[in-house]
PyMOL commands that place a pseudoatom at each C-alpha (Angstrom):
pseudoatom trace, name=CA, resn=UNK, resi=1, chain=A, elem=C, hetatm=0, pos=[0.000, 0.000, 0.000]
pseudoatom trace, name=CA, resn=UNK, resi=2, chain=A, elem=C, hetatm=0, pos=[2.851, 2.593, 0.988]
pseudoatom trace, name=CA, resn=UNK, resi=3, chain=A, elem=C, hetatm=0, pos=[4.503, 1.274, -2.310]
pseudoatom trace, name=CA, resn=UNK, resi=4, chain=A, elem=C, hetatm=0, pos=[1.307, 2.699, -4.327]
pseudoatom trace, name=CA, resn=UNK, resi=5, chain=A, elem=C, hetatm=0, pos=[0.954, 5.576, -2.387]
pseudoatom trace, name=CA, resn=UNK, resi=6, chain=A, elem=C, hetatm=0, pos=[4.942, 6.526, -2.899]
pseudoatom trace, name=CA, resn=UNK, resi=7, chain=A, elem=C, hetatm=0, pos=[4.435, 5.504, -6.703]
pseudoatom trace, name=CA, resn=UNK, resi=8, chain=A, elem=C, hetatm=0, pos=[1.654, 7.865, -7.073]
pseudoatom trace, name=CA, resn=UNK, resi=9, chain=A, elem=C, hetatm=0, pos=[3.604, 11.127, -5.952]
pseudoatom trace, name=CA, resn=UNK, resi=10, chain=A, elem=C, hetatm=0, pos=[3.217, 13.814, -3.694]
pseudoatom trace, name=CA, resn=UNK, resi=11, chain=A, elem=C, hetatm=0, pos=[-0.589, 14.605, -4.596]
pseudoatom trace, name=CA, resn=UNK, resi=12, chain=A, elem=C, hetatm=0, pos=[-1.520, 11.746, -3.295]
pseudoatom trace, name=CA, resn=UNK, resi=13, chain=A, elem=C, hetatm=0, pos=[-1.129, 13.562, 0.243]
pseudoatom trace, name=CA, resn=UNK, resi=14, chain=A, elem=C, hetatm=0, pos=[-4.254, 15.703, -0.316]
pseudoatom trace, name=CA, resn=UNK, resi=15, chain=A, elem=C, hetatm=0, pos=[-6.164, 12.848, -2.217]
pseudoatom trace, name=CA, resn=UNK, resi=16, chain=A, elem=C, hetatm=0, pos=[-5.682, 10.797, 0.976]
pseudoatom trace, name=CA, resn=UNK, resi=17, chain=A, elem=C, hetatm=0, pos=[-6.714, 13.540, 3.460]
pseudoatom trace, name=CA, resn=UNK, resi=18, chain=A, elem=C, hetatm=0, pos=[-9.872, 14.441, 1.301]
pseudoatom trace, name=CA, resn=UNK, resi=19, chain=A, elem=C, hetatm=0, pos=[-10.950, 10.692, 1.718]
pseudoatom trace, name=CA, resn=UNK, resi=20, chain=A, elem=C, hetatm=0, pos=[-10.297, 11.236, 5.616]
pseudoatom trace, name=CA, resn=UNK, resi=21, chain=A, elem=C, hetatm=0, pos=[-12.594, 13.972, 5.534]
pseudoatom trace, name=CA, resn=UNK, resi=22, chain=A, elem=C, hetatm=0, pos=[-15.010, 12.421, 3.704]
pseudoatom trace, name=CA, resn=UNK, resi=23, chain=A, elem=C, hetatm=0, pos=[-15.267, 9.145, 6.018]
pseudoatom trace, name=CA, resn=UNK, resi=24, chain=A, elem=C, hetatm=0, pos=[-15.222, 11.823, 9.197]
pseudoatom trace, name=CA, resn=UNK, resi=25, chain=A, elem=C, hetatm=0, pos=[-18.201, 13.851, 7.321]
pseudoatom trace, name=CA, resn=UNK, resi=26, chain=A, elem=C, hetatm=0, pos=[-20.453, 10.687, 6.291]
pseudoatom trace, name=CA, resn=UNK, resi=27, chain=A, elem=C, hetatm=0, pos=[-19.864, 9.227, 10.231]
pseudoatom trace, name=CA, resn=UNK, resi=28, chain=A, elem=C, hetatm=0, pos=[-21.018, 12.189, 11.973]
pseudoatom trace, name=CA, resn=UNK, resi=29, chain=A, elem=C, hetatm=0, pos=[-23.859, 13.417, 9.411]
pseudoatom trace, name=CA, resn=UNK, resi=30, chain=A, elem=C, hetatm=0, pos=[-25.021, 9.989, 9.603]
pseudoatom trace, name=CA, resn=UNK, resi=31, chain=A, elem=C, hetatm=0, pos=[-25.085, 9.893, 13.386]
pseudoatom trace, name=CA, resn=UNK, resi=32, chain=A, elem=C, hetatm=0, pos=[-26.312, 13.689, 13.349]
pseudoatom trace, name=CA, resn=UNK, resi=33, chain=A, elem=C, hetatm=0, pos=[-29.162, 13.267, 10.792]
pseudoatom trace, name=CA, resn=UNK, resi=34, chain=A, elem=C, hetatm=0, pos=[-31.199, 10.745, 12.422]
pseudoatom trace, name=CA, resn=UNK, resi=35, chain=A, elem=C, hetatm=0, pos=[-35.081, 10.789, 11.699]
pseudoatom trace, name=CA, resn=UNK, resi=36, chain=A, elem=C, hetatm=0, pos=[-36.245, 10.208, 15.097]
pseudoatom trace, name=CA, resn=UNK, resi=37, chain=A, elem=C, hetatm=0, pos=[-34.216, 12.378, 16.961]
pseudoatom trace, name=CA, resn=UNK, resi=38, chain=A, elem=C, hetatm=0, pos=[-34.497, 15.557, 14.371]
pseudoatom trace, name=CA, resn=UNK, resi=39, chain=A, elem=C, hetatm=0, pos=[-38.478, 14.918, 13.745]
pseudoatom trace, name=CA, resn=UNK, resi=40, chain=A, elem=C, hetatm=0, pos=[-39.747, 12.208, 16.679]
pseudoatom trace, name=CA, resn=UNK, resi=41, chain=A, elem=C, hetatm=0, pos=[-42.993, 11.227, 15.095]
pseudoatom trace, name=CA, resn=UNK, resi=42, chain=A, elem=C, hetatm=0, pos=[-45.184, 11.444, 18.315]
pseudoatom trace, name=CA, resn=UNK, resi=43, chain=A, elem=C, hetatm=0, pos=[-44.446, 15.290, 18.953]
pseudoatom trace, name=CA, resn=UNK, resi=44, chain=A, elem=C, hetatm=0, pos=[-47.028, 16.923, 17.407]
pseudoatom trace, name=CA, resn=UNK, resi=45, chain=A, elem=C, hetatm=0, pos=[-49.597, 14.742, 19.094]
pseudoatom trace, name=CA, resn=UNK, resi=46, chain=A, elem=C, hetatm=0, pos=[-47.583, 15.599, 22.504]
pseudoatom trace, name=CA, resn=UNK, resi=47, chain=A, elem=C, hetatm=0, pos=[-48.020, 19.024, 21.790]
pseudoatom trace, name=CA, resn=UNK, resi=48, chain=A, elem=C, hetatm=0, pos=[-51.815, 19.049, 20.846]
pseudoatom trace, name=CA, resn=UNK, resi=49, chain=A, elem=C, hetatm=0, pos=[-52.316, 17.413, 24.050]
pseudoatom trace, name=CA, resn=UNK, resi=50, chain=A, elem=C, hetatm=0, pos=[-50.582, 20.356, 26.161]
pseudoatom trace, name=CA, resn=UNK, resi=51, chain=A, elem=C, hetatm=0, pos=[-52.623, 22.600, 23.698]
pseudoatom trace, name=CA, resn=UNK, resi=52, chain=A, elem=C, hetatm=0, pos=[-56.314, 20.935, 24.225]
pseudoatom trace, name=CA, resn=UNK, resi=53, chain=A, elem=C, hetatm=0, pos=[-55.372, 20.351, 28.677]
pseudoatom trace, name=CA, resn=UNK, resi=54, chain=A, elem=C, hetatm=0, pos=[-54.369, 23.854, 28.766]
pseudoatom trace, name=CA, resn=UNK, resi=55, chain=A, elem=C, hetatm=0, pos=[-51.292, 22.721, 29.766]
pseudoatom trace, name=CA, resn=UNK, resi=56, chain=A, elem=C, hetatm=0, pos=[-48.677, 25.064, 27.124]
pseudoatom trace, name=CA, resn=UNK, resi=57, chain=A, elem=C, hetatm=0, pos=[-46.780, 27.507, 29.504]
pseudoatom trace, name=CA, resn=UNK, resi=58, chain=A, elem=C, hetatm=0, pos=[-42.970, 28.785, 29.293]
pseudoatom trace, name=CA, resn=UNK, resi=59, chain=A, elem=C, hetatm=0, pos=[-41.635, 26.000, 30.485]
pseudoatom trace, name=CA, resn=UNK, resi=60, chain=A, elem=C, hetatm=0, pos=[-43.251, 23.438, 27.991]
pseudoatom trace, name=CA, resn=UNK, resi=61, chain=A, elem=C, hetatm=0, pos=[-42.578, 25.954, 25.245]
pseudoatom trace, name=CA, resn=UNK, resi=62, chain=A, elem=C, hetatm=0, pos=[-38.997, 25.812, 26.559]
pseudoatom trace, name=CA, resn=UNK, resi=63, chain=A, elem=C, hetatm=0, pos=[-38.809, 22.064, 26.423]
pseudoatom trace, name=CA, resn=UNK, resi=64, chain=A, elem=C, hetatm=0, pos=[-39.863, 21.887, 22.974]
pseudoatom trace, name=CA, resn=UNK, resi=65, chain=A, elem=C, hetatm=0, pos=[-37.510, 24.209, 21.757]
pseudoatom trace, name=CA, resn=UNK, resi=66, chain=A, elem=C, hetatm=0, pos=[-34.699, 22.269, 23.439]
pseudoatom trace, name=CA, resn=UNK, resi=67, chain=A, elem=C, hetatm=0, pos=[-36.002, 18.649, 22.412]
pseudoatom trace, name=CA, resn=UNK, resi=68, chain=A, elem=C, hetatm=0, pos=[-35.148, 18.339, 18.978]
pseudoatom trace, name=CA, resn=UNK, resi=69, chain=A, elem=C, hetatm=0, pos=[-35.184, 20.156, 15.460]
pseudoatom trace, name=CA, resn=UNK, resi=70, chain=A, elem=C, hetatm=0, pos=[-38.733, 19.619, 15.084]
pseudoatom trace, name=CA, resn=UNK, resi=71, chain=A, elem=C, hetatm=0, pos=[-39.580, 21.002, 18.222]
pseudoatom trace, name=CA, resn=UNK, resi=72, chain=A, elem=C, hetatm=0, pos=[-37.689, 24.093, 17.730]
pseudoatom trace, name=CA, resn=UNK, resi=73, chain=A, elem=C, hetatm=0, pos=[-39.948, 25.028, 14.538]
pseudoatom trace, name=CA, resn=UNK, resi=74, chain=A, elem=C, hetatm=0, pos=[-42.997, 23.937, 16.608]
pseudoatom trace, name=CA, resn=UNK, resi=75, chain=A, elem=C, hetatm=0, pos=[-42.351, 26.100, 19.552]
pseudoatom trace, name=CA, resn=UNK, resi=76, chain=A, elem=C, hetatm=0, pos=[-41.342, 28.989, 17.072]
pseudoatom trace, name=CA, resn=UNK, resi=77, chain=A, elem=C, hetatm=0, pos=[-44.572, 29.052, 15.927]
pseudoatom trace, name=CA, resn=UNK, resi=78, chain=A, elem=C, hetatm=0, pos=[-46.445, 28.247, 19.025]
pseudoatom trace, name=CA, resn=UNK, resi=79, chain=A, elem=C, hetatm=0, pos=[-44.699, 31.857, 20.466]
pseudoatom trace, name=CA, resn=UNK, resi=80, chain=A, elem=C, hetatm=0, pos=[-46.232, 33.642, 17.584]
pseudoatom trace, name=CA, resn=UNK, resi=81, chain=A, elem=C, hetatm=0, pos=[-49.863, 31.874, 17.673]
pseudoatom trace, name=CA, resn=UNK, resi=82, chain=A, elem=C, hetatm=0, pos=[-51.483, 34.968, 19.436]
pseudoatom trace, name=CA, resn=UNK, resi=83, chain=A, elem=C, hetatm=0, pos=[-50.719, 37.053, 16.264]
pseudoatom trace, name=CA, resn=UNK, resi=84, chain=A, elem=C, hetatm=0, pos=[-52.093, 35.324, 13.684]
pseudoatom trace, name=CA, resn=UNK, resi=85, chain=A, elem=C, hetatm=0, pos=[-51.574, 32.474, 10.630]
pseudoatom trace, name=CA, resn=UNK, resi=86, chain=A, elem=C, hetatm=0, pos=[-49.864, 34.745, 8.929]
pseudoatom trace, name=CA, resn=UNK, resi=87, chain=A, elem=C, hetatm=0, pos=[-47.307, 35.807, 11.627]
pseudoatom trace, name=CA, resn=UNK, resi=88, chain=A, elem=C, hetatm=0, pos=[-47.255, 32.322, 12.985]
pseudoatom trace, name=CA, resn=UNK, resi=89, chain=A, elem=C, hetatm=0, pos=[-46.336, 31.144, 9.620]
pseudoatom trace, name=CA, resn=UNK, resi=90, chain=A, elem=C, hetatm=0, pos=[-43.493, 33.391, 8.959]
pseudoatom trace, name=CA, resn=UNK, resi=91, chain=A, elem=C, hetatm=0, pos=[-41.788, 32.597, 12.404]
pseudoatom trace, name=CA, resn=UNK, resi=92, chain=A, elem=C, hetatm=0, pos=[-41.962, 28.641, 11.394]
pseudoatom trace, name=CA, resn=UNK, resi=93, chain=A, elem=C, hetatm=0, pos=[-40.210, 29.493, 8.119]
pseudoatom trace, name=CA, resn=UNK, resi=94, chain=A, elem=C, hetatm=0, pos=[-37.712, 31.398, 9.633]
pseudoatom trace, name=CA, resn=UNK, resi=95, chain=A, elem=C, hetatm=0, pos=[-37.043, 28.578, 12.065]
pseudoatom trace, name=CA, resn=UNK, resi=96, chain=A, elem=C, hetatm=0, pos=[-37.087, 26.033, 9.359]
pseudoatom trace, name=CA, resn=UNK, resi=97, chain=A, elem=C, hetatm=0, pos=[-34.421, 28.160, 7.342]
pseudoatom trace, name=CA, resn=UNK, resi=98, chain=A, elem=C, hetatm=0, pos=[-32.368, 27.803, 10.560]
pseudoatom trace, name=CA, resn=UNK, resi=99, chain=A, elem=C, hetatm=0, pos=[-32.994, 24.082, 11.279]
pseudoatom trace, name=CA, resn=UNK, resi=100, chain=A, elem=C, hetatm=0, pos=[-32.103, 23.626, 7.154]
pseudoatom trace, name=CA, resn=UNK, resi=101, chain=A, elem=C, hetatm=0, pos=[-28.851, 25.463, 7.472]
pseudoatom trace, name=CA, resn=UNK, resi=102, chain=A, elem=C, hetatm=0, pos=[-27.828, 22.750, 10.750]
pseudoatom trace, name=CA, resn=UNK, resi=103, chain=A, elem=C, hetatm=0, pos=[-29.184, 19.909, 8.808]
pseudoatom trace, name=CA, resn=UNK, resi=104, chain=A, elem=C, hetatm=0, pos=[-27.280, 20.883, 5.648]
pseudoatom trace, name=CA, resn=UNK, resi=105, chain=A, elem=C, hetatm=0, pos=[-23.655, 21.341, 7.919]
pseudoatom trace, name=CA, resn=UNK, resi=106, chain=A, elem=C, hetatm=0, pos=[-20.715, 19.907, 5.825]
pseudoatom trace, name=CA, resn=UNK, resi=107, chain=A, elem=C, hetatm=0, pos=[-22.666, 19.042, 3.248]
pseudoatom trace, name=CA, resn=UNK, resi=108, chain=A, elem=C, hetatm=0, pos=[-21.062, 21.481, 1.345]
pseudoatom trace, name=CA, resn=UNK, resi=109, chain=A, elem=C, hetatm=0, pos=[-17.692, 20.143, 1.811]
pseudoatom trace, name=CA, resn=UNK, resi=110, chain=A, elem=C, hetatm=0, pos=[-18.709, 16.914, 0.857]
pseudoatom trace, name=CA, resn=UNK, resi=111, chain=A, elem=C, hetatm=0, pos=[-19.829, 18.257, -2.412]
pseudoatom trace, name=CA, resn=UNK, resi=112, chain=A, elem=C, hetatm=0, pos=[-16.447, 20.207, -2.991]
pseudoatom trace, name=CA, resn=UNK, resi=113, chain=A, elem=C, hetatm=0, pos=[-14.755, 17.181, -2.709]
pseudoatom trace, name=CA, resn=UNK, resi=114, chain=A, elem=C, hetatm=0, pos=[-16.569, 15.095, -4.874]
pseudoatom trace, name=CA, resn=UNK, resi=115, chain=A, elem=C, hetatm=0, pos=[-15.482, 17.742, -6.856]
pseudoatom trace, name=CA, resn=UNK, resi=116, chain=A, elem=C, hetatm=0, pos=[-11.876, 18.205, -6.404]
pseudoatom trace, name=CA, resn=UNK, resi=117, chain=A, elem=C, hetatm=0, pos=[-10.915, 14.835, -6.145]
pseudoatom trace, name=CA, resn=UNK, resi=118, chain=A, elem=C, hetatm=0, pos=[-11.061, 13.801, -9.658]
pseudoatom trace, name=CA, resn=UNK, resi=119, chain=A, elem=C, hetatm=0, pos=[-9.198, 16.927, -10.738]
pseudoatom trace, name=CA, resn=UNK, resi=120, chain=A, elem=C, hetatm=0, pos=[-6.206, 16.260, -8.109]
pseudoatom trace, name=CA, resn=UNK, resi=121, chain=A, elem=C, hetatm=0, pos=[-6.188, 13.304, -9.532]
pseudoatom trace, name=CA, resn=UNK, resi=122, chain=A, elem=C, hetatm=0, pos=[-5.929, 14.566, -13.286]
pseudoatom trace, name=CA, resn=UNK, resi=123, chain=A, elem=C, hetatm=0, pos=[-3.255, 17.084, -12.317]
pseudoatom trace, name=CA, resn=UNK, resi=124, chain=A, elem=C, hetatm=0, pos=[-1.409, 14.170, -10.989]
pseudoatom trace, name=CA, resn=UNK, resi=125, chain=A, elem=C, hetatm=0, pos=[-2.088, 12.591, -14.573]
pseudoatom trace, name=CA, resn=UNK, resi=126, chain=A, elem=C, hetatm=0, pos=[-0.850, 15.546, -16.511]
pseudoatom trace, name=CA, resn=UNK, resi=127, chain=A, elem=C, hetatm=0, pos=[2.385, 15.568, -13.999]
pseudoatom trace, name=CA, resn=UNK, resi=128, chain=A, elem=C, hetatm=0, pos=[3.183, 11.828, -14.547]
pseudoatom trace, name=CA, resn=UNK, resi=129, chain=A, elem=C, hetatm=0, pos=[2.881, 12.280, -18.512]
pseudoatom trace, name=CA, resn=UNK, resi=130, chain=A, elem=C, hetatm=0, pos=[5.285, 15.600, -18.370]
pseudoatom trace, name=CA, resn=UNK, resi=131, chain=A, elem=C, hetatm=0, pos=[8.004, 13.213, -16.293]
pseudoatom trace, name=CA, resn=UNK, resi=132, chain=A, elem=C, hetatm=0, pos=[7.482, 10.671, -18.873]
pseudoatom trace, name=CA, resn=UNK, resi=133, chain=A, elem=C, hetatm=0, pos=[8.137, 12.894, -22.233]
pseudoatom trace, name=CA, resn=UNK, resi=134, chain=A, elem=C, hetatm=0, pos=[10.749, 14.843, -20.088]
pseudoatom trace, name=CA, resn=UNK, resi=135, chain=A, elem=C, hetatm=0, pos=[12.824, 11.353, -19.515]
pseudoatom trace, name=CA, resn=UNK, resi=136, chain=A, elem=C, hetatm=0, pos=[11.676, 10.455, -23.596]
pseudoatom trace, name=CA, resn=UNK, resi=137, chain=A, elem=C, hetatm=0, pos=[13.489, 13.763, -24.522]
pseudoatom trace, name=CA, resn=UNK, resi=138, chain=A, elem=C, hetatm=0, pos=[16.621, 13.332, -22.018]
pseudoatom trace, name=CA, resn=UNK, resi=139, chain=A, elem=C, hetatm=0, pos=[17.289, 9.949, -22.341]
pseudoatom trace, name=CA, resn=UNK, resi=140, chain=A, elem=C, hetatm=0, pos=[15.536, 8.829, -24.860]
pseudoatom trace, name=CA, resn=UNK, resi=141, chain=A, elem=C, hetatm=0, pos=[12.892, 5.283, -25.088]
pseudoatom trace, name=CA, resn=UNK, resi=142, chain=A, elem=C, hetatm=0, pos=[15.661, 2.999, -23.492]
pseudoatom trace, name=CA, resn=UNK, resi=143, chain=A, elem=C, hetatm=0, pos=[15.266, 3.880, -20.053]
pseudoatom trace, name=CA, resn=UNK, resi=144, chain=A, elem=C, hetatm=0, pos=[12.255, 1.750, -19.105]
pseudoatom trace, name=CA, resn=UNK, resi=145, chain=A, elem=C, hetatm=0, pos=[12.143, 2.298, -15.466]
pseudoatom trace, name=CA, resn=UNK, resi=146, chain=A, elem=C, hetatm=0, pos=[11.866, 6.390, -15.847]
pseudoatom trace, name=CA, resn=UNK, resi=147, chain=A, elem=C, hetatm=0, pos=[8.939, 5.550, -17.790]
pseudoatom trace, name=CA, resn=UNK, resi=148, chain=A, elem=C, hetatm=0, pos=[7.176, 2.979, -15.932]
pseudoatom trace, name=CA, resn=UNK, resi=149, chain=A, elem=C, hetatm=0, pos=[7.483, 5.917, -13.079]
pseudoatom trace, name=CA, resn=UNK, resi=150, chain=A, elem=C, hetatm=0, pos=[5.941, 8.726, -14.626]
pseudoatom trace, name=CA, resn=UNK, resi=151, chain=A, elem=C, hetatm=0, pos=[2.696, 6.221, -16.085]
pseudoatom trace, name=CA, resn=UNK, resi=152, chain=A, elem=C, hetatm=0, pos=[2.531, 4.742, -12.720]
pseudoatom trace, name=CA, resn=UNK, resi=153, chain=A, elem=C, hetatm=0, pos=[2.466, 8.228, -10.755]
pseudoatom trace, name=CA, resn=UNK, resi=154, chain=A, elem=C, hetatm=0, pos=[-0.117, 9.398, -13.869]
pseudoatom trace, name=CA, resn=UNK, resi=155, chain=A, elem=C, hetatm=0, pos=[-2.317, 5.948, -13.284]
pseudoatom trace, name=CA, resn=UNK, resi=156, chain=A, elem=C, hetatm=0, pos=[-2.599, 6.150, -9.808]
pseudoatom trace, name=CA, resn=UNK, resi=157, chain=A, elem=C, hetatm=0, pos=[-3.578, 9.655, -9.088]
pseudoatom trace, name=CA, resn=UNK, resi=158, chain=A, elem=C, hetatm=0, pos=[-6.354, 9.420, -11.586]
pseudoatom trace, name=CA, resn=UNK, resi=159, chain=A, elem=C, hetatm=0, pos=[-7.697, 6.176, -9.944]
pseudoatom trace, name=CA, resn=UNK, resi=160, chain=A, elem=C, hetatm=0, pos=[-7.120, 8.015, -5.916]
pseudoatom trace, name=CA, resn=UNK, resi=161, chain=A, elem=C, hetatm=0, pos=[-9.343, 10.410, -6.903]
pseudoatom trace, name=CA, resn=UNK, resi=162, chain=A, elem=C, hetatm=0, pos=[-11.776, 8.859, -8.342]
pseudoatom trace, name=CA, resn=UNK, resi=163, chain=A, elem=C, hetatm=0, pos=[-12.176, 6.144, -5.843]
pseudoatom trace, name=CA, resn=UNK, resi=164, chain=A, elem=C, hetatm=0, pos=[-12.574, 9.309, -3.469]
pseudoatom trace, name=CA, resn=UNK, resi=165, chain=A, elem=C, hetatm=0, pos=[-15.116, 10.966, -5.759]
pseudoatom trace, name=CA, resn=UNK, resi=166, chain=A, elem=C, hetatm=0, pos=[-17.031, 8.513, -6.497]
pseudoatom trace, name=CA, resn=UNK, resi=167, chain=A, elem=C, hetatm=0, pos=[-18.199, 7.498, -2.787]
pseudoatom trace, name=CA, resn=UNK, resi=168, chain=A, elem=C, hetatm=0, pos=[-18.263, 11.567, -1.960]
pseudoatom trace, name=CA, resn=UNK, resi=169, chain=A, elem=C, hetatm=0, pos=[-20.697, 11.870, -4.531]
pseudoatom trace, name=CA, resn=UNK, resi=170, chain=A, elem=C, hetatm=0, pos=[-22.943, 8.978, -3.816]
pseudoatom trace, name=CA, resn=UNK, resi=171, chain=A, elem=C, hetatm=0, pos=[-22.891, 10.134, 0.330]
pseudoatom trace, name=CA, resn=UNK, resi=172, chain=A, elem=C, hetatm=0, pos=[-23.482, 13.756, -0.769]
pseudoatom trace, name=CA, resn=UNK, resi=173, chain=A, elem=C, hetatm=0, pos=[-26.564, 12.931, -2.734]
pseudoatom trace, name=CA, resn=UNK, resi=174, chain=A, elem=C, hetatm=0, pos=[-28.096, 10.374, -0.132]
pseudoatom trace, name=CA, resn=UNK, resi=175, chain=A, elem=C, hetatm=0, pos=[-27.249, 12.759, 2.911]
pseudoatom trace, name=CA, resn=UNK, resi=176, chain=A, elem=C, hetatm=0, pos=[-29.203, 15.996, 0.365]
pseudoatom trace, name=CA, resn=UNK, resi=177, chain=A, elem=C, hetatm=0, pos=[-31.983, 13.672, 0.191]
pseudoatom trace, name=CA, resn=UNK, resi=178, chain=A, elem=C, hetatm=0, pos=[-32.203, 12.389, 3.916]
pseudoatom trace, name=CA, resn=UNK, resi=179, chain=A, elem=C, hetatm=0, pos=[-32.337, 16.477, 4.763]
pseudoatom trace, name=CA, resn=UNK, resi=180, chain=A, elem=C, hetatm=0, pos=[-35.180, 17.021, 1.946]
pseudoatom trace, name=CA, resn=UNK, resi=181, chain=A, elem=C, hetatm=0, pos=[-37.100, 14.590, 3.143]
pseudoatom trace, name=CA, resn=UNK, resi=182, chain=A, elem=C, hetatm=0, pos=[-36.556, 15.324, 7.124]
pseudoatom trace, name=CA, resn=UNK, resi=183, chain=A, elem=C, hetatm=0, pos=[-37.883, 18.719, 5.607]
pseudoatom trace, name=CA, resn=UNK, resi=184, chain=A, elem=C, hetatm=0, pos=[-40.978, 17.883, 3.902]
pseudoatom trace, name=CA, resn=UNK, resi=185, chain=A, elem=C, hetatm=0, pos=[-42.254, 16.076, 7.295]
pseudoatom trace, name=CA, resn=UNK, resi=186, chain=A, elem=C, hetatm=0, pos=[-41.734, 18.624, 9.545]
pseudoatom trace, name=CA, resn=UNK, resi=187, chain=A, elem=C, hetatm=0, pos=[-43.310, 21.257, 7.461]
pseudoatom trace, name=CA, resn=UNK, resi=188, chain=A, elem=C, hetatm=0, pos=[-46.276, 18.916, 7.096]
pseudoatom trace, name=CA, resn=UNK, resi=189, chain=A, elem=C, hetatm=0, pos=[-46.348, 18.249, 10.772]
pseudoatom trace, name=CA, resn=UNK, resi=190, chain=A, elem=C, hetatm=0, pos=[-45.905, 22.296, 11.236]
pseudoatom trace, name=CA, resn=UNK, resi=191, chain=A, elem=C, hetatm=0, pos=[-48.573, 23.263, 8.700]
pseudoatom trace, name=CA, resn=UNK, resi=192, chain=A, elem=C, hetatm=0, pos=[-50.518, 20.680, 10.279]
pseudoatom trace, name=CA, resn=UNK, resi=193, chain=A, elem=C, hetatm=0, pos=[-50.413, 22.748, 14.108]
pseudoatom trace, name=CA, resn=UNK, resi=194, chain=A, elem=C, hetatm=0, pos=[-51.010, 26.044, 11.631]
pseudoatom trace, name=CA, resn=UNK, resi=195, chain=A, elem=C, hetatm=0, pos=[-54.090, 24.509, 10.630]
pseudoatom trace, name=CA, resn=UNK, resi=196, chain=A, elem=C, hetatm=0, pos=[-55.424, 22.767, 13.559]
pseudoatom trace, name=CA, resn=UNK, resi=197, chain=A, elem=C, hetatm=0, pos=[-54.935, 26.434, 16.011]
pseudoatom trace, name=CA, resn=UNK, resi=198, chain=A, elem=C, hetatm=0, pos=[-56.455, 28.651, 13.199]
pseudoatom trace, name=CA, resn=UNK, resi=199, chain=A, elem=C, hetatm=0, pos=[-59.068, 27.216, 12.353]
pseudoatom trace, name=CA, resn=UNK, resi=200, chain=A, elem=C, hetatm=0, pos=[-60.127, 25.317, 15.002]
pseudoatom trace, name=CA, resn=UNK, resi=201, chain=A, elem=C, hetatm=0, pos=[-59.541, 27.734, 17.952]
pseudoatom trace, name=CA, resn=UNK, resi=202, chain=A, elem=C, hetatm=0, pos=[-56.664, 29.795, 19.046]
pseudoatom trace, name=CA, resn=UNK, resi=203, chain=A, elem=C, hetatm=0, pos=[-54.539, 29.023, 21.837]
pseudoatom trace, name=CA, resn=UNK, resi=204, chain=A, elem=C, hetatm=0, pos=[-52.555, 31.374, 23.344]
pseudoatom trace, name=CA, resn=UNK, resi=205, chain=A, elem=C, hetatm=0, pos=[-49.267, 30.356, 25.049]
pseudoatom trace, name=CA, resn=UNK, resi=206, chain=A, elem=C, hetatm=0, pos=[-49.331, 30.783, 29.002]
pseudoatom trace, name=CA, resn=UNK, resi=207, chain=A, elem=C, hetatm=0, pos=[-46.738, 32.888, 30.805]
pseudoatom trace, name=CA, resn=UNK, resi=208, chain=A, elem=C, hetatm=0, pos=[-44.671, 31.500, 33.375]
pseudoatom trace, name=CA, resn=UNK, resi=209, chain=A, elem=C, hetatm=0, pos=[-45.756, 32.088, 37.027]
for i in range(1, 209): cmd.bond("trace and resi %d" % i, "trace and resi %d" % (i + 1))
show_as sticks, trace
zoom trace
C-alpha cells in the first residue's frame, strides 16, 4: 500500500486527506441526521395534548424548543400563535431556514470534494505524462524504469481520486436527500399545528408564574 501511495507522488497527500474527511463527514452526518431524533414522530400529538389540557406555559414551550429540530420550529410558531396564521407562519419558516442550514452542515464540503478529487487526480495525470516525455526527450525510449514511473504516478492519481469521488458523490446525494425529506415532514407536521390552532380555535401560550 505505501509502495502505491509513494508511486503515485506527492498529490496523493491531499487525495488521501480528502478521503479522511469524507469518512469523518459521512460518520457524523449519519449519526447527526437521524429521523427520530431531528423529527420524533409522536411530537405533534404531545403538543396538541398540552394545547387541548391547557397545559402550554414557558416551560413546555422551553422544552420543545430544546427537544429536537422539530420542536424548535414547533415552539417557534407556538410563540407567535397569538398574532395570527400569517405571523405564525413566517416565524416557522424562519425557524425552518435555521434548522435547514444545521441539517445541511458539511454538506457542502462533501460536495467540494466530490469535486476536487477527480481533478487532483488529473493534475497528478498531466504531472506523470510531463516526467514521462521529459525522460523520452533526455534519455531517450531505453530507459524503461523512468517511464514505468511517470505512467505509474499518472495511473494512480487518476484512480485516488476517483475512488474518493465517487463514494463523496454517492454520500453527498443520499445525505441531500435524507435532509429534503426530514424537511418535507416537519413542514407537514408544522402546517398541520397552523391549521389545527387557526381554524379550530386559538390558543394562546401561558406565561410563566
Amino acid at each position: 500500500m505505501l509502495e502505491i501511495v509513494s508511486a503515485g507522488g506527492w498529490l496523493m497527500l491531499p487525495i488521501i486527506l480528502c478521503s479522511i474527511v469524507v469518512i469523518a463527514i459521512a460518520i457524523e452526518r449519519y449519526w447527526t441526521l437521524n429521523a427520530d431524533k431531528i423529527a420524533p414522530r409522536h411530537l405533534l400529538a404531545q403538543v396538541w395534548g398540552w394545547l387541548r389540557n391547557n397545559q402550554m406555559d414557558a416551560s413546555k414551550l422551553k422544552e420543545l424548543k430544546q427537544s429536537s429540530e422539530l420542536g424548535l420550529i414547533l415552539a417557534a410558531g407556538l410563540s407567535n400563535s397569538r398574532h395570527g396564521r400569517e405571523v405564525m407562519k413566517d416565524s416557522i419558516q424562519e425557524a425552518a431556514n435555521q434548522v435547514v442550514h444545521d441539517l445541511e452542515r458539511y454538506l457542502g464540503v462533501l460536495g467540494t470534494i466530490a469535486a476536487i478529487a477527480p481533478l487532483l487526480g488529473l493534475l497528478g495525470t498531466v504531472l506523470g505524462m510531463i516526467k514521462v516525455f521529459t525522460a523520452i526527450m533526455v534519455q531517450g525510449t531505453g530507459n524503461a524504469g523512468v517511464l514505468a514511473g511517470g505512467i505509474s504516478e499518472a495511473l494512480i492519481t487518476t484512480a485516488a481520486g476517483l475512488c474518493v469521488a465517487i463514494p463523496a458523490m454517492m454520500l453527498h446525494r443520499f445525505f441531500c436527500r435524507r435532509v429534503d425529506g426530514l424537511m418535507v415532514v416537519m413542514e407537514q407536521d408544522a402546517v398541520k399545528l397552523v391549521d389545527a390552532l387557526h381554524s379550530d380555535r386559538r390558543v394562546d401560550v401561558k406565561e410563566a408564574v
